[in-house]
LUMMAR-993889 format. One record per residue (C-alpha): residue number from 0; residue in one letter; y, z, x. Coordinates in steps of 0.001 Angstrom, whole numbers, plus 500000, padded with zeros to 6 digits. Layout:
{num = NUM; residu = a; Y = Y; Z = Z; X = X}
...
# end
This chain:
{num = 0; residu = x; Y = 826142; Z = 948491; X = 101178}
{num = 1; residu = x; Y = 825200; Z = 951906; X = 102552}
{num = 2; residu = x; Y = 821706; Z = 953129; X = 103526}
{num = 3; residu = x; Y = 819970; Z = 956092; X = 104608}
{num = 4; residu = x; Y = 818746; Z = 955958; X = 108025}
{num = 5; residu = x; Y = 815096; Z = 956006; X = 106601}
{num = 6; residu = x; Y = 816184; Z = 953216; X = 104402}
{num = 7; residu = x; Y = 815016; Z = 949592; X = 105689}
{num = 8; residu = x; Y = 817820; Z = 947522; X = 106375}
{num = 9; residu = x; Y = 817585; Z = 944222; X = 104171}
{num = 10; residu = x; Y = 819436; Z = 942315; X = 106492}
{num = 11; residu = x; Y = 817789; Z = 943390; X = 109356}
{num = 12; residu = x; Y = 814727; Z = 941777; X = 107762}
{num = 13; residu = x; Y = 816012; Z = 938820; X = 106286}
{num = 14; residu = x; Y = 817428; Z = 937504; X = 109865}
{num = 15; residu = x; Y = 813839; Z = 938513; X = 111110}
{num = 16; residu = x; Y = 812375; Z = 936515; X = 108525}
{num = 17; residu = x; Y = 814608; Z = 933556; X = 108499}
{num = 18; residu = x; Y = 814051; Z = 933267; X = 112263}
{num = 19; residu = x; Y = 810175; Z = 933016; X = 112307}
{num = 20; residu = x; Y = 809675; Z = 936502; X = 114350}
{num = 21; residu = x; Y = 809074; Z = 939809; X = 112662}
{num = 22; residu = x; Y = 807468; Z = 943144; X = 113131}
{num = 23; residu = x; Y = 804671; Z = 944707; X = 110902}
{num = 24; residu = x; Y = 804703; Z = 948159; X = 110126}
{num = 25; residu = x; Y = 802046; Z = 948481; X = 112838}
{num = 26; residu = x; Y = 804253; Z = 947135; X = 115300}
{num = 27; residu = x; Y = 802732; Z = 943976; X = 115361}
{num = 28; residu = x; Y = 804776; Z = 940933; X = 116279}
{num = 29; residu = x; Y = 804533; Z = 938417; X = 114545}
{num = 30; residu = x; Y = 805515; Z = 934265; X = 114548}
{num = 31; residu = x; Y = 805665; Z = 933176; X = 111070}
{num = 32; residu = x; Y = 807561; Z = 930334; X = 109275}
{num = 33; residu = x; Y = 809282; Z = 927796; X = 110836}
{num = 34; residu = x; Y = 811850; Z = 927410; X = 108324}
{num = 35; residu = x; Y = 814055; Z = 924027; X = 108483}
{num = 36; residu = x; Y = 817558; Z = 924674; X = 108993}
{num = 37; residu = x; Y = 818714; Z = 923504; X = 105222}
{num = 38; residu = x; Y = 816809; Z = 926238; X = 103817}
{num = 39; residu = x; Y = 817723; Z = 929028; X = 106387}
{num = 40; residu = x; Y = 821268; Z = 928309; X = 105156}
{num = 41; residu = x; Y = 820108; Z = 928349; X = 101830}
{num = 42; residu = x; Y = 818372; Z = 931703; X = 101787}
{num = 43; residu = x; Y = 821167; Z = 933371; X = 104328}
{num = 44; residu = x; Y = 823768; Z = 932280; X = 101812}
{num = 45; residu = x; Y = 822127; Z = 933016; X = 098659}
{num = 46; residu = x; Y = 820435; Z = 936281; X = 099705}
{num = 47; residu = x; Y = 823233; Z = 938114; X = 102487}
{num = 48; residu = x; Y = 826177; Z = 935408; X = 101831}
{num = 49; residu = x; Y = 825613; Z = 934526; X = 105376}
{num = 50; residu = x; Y = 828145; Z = 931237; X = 106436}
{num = 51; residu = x; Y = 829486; Z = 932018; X = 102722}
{num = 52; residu = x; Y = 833632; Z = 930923; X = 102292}
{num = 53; residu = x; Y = 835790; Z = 933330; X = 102090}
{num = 54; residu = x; Y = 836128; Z = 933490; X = 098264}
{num = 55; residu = x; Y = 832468; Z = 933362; X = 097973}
{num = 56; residu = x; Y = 830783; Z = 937427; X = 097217}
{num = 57; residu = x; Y = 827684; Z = 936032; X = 094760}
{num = 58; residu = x; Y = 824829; Z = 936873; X = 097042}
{num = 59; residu = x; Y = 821928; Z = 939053; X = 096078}
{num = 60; residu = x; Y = 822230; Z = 941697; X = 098478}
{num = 61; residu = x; Y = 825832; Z = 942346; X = 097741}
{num = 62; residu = x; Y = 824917; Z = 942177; X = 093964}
{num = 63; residu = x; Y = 822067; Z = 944842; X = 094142}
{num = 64; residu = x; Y = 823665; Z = 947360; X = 096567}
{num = 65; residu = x; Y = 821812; Z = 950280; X = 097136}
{num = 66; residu = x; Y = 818847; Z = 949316; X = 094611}
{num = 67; residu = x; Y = 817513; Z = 946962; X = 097160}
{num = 68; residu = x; Y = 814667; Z = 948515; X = 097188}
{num = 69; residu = x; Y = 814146; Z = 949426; X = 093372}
{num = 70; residu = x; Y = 815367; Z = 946200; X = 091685}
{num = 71; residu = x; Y = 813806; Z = 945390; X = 088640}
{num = 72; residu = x; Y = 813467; Z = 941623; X = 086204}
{num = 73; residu = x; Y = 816488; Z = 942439; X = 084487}
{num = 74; residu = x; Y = 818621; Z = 942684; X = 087900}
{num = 75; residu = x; Y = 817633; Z = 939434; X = 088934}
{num = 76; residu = x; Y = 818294; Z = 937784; X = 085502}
{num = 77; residu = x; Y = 821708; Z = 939069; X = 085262}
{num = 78; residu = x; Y = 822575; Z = 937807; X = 089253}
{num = 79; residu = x; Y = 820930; Z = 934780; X = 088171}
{num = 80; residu = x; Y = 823219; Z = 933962; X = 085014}
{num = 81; residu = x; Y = 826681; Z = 935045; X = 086938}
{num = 82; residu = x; Y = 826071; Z = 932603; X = 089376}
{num = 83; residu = x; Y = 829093; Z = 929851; X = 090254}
{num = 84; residu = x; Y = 828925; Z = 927307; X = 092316}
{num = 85; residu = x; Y = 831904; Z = 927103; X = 095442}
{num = 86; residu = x; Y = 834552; Z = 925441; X = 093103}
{num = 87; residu = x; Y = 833990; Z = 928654; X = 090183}
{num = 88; residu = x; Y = 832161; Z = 926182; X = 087981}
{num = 89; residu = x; Y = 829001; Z = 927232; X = 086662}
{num = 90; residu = x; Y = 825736; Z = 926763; X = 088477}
{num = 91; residu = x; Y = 823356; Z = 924365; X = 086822}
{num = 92; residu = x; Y = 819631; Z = 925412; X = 085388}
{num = 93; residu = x; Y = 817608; Z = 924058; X = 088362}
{num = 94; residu = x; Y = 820130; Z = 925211; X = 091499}
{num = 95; residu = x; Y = 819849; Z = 929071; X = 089487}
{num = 96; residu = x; Y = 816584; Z = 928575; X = 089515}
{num = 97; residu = x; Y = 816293; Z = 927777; X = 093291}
{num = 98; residu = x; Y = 818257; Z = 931345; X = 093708}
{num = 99; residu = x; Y = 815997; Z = 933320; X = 091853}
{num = 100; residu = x; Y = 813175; Z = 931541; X = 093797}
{num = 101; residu = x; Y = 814968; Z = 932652; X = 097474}
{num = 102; residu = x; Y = 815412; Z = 936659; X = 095569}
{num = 103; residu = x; Y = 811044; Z = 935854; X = 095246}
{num = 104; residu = x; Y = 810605; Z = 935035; X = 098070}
{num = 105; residu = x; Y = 811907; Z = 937629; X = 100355}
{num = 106; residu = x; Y = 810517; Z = 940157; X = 097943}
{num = 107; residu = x; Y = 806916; Z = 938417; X = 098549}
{num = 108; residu = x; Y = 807509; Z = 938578; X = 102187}
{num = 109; residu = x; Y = 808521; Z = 942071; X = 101993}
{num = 110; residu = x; Y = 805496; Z = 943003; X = 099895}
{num = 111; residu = x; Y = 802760; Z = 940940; X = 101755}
{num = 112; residu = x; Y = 803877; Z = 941044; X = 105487}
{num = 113; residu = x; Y = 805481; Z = 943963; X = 105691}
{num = 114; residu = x; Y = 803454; Z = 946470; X = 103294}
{num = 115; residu = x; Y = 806215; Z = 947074; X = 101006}
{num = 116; residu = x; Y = 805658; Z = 948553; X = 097262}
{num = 117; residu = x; Y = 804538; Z = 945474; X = 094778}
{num = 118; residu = x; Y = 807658; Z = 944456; X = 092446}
{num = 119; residu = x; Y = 805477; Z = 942609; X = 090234}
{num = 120; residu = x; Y = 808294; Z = 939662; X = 089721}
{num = 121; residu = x; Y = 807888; Z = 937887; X = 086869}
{num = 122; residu = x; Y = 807296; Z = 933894; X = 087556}
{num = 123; residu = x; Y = 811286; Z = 932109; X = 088196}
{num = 124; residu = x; Y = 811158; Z = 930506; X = 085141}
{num = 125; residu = x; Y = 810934; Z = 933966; X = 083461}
{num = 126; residu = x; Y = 813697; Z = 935318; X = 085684}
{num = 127; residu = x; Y = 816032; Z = 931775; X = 085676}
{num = 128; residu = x; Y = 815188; Z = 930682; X = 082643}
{num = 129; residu = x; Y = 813844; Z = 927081; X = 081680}
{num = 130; residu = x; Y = 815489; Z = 924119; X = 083722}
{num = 131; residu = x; Y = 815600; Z = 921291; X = 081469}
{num = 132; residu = x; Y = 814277; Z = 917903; X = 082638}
{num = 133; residu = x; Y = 816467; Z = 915585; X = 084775}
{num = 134; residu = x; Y = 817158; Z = 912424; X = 082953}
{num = 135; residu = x; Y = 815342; Z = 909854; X = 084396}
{num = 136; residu = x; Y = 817250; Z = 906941; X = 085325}
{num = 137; residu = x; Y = 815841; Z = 903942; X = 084256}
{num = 138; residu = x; Y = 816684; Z = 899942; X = 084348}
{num = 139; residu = x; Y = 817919; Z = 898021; X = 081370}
{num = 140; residu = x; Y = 815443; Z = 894796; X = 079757}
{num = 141; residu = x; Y = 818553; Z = 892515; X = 081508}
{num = 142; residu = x; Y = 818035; Z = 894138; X = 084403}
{num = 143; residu = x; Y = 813665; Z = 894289; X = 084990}
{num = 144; residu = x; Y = 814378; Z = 890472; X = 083993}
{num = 145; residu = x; Y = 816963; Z = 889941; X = 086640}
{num = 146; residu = x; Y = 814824; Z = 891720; X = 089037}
{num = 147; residu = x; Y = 811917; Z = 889018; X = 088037}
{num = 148; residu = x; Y = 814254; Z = 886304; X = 088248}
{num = 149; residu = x; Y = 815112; Z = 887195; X = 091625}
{num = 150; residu = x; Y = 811558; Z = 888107; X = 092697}
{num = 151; residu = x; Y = 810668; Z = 884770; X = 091291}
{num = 152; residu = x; Y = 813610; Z = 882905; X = 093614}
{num = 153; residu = x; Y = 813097; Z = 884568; X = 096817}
{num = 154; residu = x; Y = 812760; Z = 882830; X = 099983}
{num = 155; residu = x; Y = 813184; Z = 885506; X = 102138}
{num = 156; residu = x; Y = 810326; Z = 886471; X = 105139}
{num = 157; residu = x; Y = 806513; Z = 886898; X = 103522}
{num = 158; residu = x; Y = 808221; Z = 885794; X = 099808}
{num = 159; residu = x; Y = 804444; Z = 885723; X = 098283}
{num = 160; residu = x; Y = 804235; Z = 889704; X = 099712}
{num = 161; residu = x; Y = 807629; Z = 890251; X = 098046}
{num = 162; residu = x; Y = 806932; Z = 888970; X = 094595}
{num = 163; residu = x; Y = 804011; Z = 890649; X = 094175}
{num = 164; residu = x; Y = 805345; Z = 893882; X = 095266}
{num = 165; residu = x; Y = 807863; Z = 893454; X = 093345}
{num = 166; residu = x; Y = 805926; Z = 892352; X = 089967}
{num = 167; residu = x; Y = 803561; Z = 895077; X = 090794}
{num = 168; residu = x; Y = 806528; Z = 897695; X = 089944}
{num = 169; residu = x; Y = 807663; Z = 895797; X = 087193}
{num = 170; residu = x; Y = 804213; Z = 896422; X = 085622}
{num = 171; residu = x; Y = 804624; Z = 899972; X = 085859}
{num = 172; residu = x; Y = 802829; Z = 900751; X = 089224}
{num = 173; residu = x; Y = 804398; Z = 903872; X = 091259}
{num = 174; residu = x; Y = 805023; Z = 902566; X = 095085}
{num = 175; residu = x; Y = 802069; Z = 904801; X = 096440}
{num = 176; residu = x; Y = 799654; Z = 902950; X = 093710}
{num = 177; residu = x; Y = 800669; Z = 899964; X = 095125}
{num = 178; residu = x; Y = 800670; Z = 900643; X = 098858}
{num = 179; residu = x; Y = 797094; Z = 902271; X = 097790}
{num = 180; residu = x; Y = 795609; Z = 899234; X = 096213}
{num = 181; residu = x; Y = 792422; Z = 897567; X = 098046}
{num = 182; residu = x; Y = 790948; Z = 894608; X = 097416}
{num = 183; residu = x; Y = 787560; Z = 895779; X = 096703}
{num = 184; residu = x; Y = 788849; Z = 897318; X = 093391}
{num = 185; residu = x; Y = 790254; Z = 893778; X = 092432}
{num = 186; residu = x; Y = 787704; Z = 892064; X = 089899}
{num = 187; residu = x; Y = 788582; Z = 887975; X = 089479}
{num = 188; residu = x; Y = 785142; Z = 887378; X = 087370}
{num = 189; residu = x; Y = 785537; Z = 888899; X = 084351}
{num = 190; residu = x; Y = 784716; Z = 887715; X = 080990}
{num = 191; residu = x; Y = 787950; Z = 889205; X = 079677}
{num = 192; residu = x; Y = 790222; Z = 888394; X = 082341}
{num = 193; residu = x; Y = 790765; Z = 889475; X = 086044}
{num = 194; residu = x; Y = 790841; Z = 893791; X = 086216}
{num = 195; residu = x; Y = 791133; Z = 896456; X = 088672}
{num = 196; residu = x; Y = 790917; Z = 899939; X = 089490}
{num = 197; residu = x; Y = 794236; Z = 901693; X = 090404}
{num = 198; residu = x; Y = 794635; Z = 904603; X = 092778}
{num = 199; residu = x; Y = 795696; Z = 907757; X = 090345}
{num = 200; residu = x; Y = 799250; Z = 909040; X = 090105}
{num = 201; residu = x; Y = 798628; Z = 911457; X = 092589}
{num = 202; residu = x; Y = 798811; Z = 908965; X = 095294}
{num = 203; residu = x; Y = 795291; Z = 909503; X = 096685}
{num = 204; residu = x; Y = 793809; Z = 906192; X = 097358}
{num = 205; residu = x; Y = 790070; Z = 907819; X = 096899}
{num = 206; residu = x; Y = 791037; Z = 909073; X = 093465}
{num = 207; residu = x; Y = 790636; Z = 905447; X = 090969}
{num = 208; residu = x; Y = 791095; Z = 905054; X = 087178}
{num = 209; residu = x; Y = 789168; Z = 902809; X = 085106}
{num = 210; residu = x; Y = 789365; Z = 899338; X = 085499}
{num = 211; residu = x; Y = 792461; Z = 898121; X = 083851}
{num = 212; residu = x; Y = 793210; Z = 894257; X = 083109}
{num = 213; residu = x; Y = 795578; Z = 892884; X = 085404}
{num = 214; residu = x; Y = 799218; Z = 891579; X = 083611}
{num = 215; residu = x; Y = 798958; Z = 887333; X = 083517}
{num = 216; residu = x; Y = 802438; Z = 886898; X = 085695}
{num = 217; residu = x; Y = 800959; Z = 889472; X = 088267}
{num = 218; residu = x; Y = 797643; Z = 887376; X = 088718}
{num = 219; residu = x; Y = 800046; Z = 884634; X = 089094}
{num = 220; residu = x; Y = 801690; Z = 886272; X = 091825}
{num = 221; residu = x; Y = 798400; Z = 887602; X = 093447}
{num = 222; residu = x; Y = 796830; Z = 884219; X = 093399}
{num = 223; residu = x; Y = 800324; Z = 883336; X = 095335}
{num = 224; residu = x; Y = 799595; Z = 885886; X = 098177}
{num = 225; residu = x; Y = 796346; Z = 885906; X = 098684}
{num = 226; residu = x; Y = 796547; Z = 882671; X = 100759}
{num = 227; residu = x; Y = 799193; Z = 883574; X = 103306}
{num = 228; residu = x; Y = 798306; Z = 887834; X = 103643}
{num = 229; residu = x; Y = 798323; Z = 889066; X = 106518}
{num = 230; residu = x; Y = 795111; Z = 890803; X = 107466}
{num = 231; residu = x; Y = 794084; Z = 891374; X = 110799}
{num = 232; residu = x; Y = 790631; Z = 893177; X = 111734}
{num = 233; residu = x; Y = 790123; Z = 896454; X = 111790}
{num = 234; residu = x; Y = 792678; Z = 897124; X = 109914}
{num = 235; residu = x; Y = 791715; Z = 894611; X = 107080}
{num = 236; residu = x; Y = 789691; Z = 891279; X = 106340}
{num = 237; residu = x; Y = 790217; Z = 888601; X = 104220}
{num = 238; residu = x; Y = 787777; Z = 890429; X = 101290}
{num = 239; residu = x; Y = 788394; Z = 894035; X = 102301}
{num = 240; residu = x; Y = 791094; Z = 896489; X = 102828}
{num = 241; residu = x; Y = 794951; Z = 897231; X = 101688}
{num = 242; residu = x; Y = 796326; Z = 894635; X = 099214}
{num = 243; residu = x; Y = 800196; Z = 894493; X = 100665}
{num = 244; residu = x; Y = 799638; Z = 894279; X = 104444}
{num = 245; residu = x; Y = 802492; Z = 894211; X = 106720}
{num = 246; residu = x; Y = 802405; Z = 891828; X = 109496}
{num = 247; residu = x; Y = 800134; Z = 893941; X = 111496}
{num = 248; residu = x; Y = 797453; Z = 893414; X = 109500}
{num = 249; residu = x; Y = 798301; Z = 897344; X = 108013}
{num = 250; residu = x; Y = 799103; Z = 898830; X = 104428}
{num = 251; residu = x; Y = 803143; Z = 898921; X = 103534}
{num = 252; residu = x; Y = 804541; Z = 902147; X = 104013}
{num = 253; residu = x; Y = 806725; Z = 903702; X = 102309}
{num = 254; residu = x; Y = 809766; Z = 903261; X = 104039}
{num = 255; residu = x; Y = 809212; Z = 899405; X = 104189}
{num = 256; residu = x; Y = 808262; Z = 899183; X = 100696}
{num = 257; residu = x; Y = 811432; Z = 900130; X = 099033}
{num = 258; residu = x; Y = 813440; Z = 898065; X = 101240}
{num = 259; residu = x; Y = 811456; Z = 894941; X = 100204}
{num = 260; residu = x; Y = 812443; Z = 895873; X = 096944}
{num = 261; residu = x; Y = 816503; Z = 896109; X = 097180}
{num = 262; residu = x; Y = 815770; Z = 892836; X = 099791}
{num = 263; residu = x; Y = 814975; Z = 891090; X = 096686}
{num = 264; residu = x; Y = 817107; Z = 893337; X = 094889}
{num = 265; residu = x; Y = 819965; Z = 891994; X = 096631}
{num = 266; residu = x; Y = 819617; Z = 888215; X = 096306}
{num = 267; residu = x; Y = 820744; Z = 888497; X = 092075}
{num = 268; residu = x; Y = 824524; Z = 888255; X = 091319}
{num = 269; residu = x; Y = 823560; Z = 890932; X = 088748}
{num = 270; residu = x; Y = 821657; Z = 893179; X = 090846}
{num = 271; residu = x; Y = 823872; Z = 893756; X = 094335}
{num = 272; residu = x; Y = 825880; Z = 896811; X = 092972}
{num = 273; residu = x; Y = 822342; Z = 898525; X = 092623}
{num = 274; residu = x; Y = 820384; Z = 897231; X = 094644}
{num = 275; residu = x; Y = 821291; Z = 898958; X = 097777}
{num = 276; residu = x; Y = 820206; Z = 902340; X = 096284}
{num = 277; residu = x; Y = 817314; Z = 900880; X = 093970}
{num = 278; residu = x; Y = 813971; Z = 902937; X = 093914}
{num = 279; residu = x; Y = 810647; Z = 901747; X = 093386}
{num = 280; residu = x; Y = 809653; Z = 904382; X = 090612}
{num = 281; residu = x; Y = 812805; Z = 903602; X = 088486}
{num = 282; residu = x; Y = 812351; Z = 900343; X = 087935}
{num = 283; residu = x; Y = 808564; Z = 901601; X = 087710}
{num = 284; residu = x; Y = 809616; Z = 903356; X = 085030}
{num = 285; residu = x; Y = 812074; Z = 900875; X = 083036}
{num = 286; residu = x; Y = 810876; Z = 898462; X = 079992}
{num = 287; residu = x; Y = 808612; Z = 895855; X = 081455}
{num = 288; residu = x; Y = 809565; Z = 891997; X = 081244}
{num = 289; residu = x; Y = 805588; Z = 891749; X = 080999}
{num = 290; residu = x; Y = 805371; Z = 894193; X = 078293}
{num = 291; residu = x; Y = 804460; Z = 891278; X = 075884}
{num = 292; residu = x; Y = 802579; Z = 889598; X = 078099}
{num = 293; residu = x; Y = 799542; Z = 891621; X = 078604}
{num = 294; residu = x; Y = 798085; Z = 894149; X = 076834}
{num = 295; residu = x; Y = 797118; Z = 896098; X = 079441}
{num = 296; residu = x; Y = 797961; Z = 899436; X = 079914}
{num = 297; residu = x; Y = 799942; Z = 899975; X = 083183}
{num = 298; residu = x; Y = 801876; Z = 903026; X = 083575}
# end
């Protein structure tokens, strides 16, 4: 790639930028991103082919040459739809879209921190094109029922925490609803049947839906728990603060949470191939076994 000396040299500023420290046109200095060390490779390869293999010349500045500096939609569209991955096969929707996002990027940086002319990029999706939706894995009927069966069996430490957690996803609750779920929203004195309020999808354990009636088997299990939880002041009391409470009297987290699940997981003949990599918002996300059980809505 050649340049005139009054050119900027892309490179030059990409290294700069990848590495946190850059200069403003003022001759500022200035400490900006700390950029984790997947993504520096990401950009370095994608943008300068820096650490690319040998047989790898796809990168952006190699593409674009000398019209660095005047590239325009239909540049980054055709880059975008030439792209291979290392093998020569071609690179999926979403990965082509994470390219034209890096291209973005250092043009934003470019135009915002070092007073470069506005390219005016279209948004990626534009640019990449649309990145169909990952199919979302999901649990068979045998399986959820498996899952309860072994929820149902388990005699493993705090069992009564287990099932519960474990019915809780059956009925359709993401693991950050149910690691968010306090007692106060729980209401047992209900004409209708026992209800509560659960924390929204965004995880946010101030943000609460309307009160929802609880699925029969989960009371069952809650009325299981309730006896032996493990609160412990400040943190919680026996009327007041996280349903799920580890033995320190604390709300689950979320790295204990899914390994209570795959614990229980793991105890089914049918279940130990998938249990070790099981997730909390697939089975979240598979056909209830208390779908005709309740007509509450869950998910």
């Amino acid at each position: 790639m050649t340049r005139s000396t009054e050119t900027p040299d892309p490179y030059a500023i990409l290294h700069g930028w990848l590495s946190g420290v850059y200069v403003r046109p003022d001759g500022q200095e200035v400490r900006g991103r700390a950029w984790d060390e997947d993504t520096k490779y990401r950009y370095g390869l994608l943008l300068a082919g820096i650490d690319a293999p040998p047989q790898w010349r796809q990168d952006w500045f190699t593409y674009i040459g000398d019209r660095v500096w005047h590239v325009e939609p239909p540049d980054i569209q055709d880059w975008a739809s030439r792209l291979t991955n290392l093998d020569g096969t071609a690179m999926a929707a979403a990965s082509r879209g994470r390219a034209v996002s890096a291209v973005r990027s250092f043009y934003t940086h470019c135009a915002e921190d070092l007073g470069a002319a506005r390219w005016n990029l279209p948004p990626r999706r534009a640019l990449a094109g649309p990145t169909p939706p990952a199919v979302r894995e999901t649990l068979t009927r045998f399986q959820t029922d498996a899952l309860r069966t072994a929820a149902d069996r388990y005699r493993g430490p705090h069992a009564e925490r287990a099932r519960l957690a474990v019915y809780m996803t059956l009925a359709g609750l993401r693991p950050g609803q149910s690691i968010a779920v306090v007692l106060q929203h729980i209401q047992r004195d209900n004409a209708a049947g026992p209800t509560w309020r659960l924390p929204a999808k965004n995880n946010s354990a101030s943000a609460v839906a309307r009160p929802q009636r609880i699925p029969r088997p989960v009371v069952w299990a809650l009325d299981e728990y309730l006896p032996v939880r493990t609160h412990k002041a400040p943190h919680s009391t026996e009327t007041t603060g996280p349903l799920l409470l580890s033995r320190t009297g604390r709300a689950l987290d979320r790295v204990t949470f899914p390994r209570l699940l795959r614990d229980v997981a793991a105890t089914h003949p049918d279940l130990q191939e998938t249990a070790p990599t099981l997730l909390p918002d697939v089975v979240a996300h598979s056909p209830s076994p208390f779908a005709e059980e309740t007509s509450g809505e869950m998910r």
